[in-house]
Every structure is written in structure tokens, then in C-alpha cells.
C-alpha positions in Angstrom: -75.0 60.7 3.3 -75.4 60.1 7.2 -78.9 59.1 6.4 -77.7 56.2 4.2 -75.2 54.8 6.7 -78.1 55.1 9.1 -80.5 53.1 7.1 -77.7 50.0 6.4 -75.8 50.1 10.1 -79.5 49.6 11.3 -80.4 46.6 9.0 -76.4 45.0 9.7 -73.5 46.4 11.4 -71.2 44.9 8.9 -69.7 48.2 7.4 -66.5 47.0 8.5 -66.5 43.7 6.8 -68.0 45.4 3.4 -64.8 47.9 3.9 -62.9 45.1 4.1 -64.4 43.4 0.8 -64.2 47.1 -0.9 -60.8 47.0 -0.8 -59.6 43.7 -2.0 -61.4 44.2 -4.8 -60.7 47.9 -5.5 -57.1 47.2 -4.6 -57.5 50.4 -2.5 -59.3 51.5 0.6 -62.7 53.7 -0.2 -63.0 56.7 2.1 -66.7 57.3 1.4 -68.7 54.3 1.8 -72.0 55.4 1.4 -71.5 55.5 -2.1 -70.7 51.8 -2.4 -73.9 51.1 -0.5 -75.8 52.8 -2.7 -73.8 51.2 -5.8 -75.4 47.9 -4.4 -78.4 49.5 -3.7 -81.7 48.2 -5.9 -84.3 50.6 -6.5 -87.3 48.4 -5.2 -86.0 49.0 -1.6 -87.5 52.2 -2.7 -84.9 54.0 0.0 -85.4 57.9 -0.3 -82.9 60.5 0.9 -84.1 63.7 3.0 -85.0 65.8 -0.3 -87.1 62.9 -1.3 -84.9 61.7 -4.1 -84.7 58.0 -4.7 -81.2 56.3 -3.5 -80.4 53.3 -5.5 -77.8 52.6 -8.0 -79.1 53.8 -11.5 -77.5 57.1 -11.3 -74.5 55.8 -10.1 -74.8 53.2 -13.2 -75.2 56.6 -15.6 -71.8 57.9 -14.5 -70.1 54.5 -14.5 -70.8 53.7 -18.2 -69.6 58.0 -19.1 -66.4 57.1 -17.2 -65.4 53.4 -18.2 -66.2 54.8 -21.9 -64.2 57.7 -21.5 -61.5 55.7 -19.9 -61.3 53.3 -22.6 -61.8 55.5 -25.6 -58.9 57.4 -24.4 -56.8 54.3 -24.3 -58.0 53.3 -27.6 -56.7 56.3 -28.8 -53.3 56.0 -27.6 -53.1 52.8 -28.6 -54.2 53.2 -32.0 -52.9 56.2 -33.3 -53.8 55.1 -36.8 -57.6 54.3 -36.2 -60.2 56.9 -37.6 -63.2 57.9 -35.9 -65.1 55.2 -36.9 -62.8 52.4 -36.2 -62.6 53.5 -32.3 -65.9 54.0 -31.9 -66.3 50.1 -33.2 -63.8 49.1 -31.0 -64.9 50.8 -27.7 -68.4 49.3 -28.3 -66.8 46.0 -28.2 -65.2 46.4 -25.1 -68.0 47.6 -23.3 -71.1 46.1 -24.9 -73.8 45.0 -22.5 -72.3 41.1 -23.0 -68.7 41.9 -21.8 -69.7 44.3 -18.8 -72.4 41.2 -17.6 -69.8 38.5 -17.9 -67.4 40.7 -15.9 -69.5 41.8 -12.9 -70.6 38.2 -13.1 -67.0 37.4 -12.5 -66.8 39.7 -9.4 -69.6 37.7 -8.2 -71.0 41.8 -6.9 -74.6 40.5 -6.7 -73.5 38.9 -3.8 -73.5 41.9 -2.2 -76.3 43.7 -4.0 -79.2 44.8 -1.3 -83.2 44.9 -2.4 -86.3 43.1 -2.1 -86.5 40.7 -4.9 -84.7 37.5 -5.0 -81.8 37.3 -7.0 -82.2 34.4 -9.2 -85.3 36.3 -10.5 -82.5 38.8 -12.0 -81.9 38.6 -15.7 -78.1 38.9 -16.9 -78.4 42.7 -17.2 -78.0 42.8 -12.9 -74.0 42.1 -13.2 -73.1 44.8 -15.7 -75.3 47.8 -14.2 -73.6 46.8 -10.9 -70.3 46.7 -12.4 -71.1 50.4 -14.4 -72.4 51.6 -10.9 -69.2 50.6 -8.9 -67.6 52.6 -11.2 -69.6 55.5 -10.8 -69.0 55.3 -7.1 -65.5 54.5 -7.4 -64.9 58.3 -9.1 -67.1 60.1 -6.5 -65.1 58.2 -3.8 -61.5 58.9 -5.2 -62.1 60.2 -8.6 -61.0 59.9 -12.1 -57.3 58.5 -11.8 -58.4 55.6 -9.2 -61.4 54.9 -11.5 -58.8 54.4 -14.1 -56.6 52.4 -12.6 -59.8 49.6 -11.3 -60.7 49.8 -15.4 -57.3 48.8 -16.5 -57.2 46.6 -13.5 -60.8 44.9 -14.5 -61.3 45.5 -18.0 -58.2 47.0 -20.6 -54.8 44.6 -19.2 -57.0 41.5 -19.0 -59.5 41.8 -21.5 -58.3 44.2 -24.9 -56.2 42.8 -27.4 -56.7 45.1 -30.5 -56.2 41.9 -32.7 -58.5 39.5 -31.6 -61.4 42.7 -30.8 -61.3 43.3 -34.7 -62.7 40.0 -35.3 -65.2 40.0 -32.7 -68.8 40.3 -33.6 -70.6 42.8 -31.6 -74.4 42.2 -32.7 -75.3 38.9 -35.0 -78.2 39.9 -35.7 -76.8 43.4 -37.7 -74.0 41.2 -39.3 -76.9 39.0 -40.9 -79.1 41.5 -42.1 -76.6 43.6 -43.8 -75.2 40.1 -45.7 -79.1 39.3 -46.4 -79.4 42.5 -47.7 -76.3 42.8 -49.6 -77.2 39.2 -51.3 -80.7 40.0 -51.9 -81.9 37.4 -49.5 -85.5 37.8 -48.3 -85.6 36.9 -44.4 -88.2 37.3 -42.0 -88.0 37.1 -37.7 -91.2 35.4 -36.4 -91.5 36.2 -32.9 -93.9 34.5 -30.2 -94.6 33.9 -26.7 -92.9 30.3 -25.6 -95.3 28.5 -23.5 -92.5 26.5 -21.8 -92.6 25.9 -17.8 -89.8 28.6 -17.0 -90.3 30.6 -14.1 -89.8 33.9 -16.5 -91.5 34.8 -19.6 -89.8 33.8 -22.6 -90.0 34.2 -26.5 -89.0 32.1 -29.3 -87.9 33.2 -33.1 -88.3 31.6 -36.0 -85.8 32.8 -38.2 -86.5 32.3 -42.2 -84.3 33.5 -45.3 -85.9 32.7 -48.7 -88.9 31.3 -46.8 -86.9 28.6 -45.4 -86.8 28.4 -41.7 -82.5 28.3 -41.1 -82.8 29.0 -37.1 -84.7 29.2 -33.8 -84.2 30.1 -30.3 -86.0 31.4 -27.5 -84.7 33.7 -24.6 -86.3 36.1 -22.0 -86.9 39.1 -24.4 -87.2 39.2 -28.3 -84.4 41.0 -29.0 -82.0 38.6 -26.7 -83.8 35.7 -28.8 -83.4 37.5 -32.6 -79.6 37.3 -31.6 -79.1 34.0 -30.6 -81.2 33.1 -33.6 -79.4 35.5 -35.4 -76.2 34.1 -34.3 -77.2 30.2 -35.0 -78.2 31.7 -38.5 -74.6 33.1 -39.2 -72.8 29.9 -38.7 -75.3 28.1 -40.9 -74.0 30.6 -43.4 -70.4 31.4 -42.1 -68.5 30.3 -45.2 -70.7 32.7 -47.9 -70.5 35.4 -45.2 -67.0 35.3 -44.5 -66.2 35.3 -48.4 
């Protein structure tokens, strides 16, 4: 891990300050520090250790998401000691679907500290939770599994999960719509196509039609992103028959 410090001390010499920054917002100081770098680490840097693997944060991003889902599945479990398999497996999927983890490494603010070679504003949303997941990940290599604990409850479970409003959260429009469609025999149909609009990133827009009547549309940068949010316009159109 010498060879990562190298690379990093060579571009800055401000390990001490990202030391510093480590541990106000681990609420602990991290003995190996190469793994934060890498956790911060984008892969077109294209950085290669000695045995020619790649050093970025993806793998650490792999571990992170096994350990805050371990983590919270085990507090669901205490917590809910009447909740069958299916019900906790709903409810850790709302605690760490791809929305929540990018709103809370968005909070952190970590791409402030993330290190590659394309601008961030050309980042989509995804950038703040796979930095959050790979924090993680280098948090339980740094300290392991009880510190990684503690920054989850710190981060995610005290601020964030109350069993009571979770149950009423929606995780995915878009399923929520279908299966009411379906169960009401309700023909609907997603048109998707390329928005020509000015934006610097590609976009698509969806038409969204039940019966052959056109109820929603929205555009986002990928079709799946803009089926939700049409999805999700769709389901307050119909939110009274829905919730009945």
C-alpha cells in the first residue's frame, strides 16, 4: 500500500489534512489511510498497483454495500422480532436503495474529496452513494466490523430508520403502478425516446399511457430513472383508486 501513498504524497502532501477530515467524519482516527485514498479513488485515473490490478474504489464499493446490508439487516432483526423474511428484506431495501445511500453521501459532501480525471459536475447522482458504500468498505478493512457499525448507526440507522414511517415508503413507483394496472386490468404502455433538449448529458423522455390515454411524462438521464419519475407523477394522478 506504500505504492498508493506514493502516488498521492507526490500529486499533494496533504495526507495530514485528509487525516484530519477522516476523523471528524468517522468520529475516529483511521490507522490505514491508503484505504481511504483509494475509497476516493475513480477508476479513470486508471492507477495500477505492482501486480497490475486496478486501484480505485469499486471493490471497495462491493464490500461497503455486503457490510451496511449486513449491518442493517441485523438491526432489523432485533428490532423487529415479529417481521418474517419477507417483511425484512422489504425493509432493508428501503434503507439502502440507491436514492437514500445518494442523498446521504450527497450530504457528506465526499465528492469533494473524490480524486479522477473527469469533472465532477459531469457525475450523475449515482457518484455520492458508491462513495458512501466505498467508505464503508474501507472503514472495515481500516478497523473492522464493530467501527463499521458504529459509522452506520452513526450515518444511516439513529438518523434515518423509523420502522413506522419506512412501512409507508415506496421503494420503486414504477412496480407499485404496474402491479395496480395489472390488478385493475388497465392496459398501459411506457414510450421511451431520446430528448433533444440542450443539456450537457444525454437525456430520455417517457410518455406514460394507461388505457391509451397519455396520464404522465418526464425525462431524465437514463430510461429507467425517467419510467420512475413518470411512474411516480402517474401514481399521484391515481393515488386515491390506488390507495383504496
Amino acid at each position: 500500500m506504500s505504492f498508493i501513498r506514493k502516488i498521492f504524497n507526490s500529486q499533494s502532501d496533504k495526507d495530514g489534512e485528509f487525516a484530519i477530515y477522516l476523523t471528524q467524519l468517522l468520529g475516529f482516527k483511521p490507522k490505514k489511510i491508503d484505504q481511504y485514498h483509494i475509497a476516493f479513488t475513480h477508476r479513470s485515473l486508471n492507477l495500477k498497483n505492482e501486480e497490475g490490478n486496478a486501484v480505485n474504489y469499486e471493490r471497495l464499493e462491493f464490500l461497503g454495500d455486503a457490510m451496511l446490508s449486513s449491518v442493517i439487516a441485523h438491526h432489523l432483526f432485533i428490532e423487529v422480532p415479529e417481521g418474517d423474511e419477507g417483511y425484512l428484506t422489504k425493509m432493508r431495501s428501503k434503507i439502502v436503495s440507491r436514492e437514500h445511500l445518494n442523498e446521504l453521501g450527497k450530504k457528506l459532501d465526499l465528492i469533494q474529496h473524490l480524486k479522477s480525471n473527469i469533472p465532477t459536475t459531469q457525475f450523475g447522482v449515482n457518484i455520492h452513494g458508491n462513495l458512501f458504500e466505498a467508505l464503508i468498505g474501507a472503514i472495515y478493512l481500516d478497523r473492522g466490523y464493530r467501527y463499521c457499525e458504529k459509522f452506520i448507526y452513526k450515518t444511516v440507522i439513529l438518523p434515518y430508520v423509523d420502522i413506522e414511517k419506512l412501512e409507508g415508503k415506496v421503494i420503486s413507483y414504477k412496480s407499485l403502478f404496474i402491479e395496480w394496472c395489472q390488478k385493475e386490468k388497465k392496459a398501459f404502455n411506457y414510450e421511451v425516446y431520446d430528448d433533444t433538449g440542450n443539456d450537457d448529458l444525454r437525456h430520455f423522455a417517457v410518455k406514460l399511457s394507461v388505457n391509451d390515454k397519455i396520464i404522465s411524462k418526464a425525462r431524465a438521464t437514463s430510461k429507467k430513472k425517467a419510467e420512475e419519475k413518470a411512474s411516480k407523477r402517474a401514481y399521484f394522478v391515481f393515488q386515491t383508486q390506488i390507495q383504496s
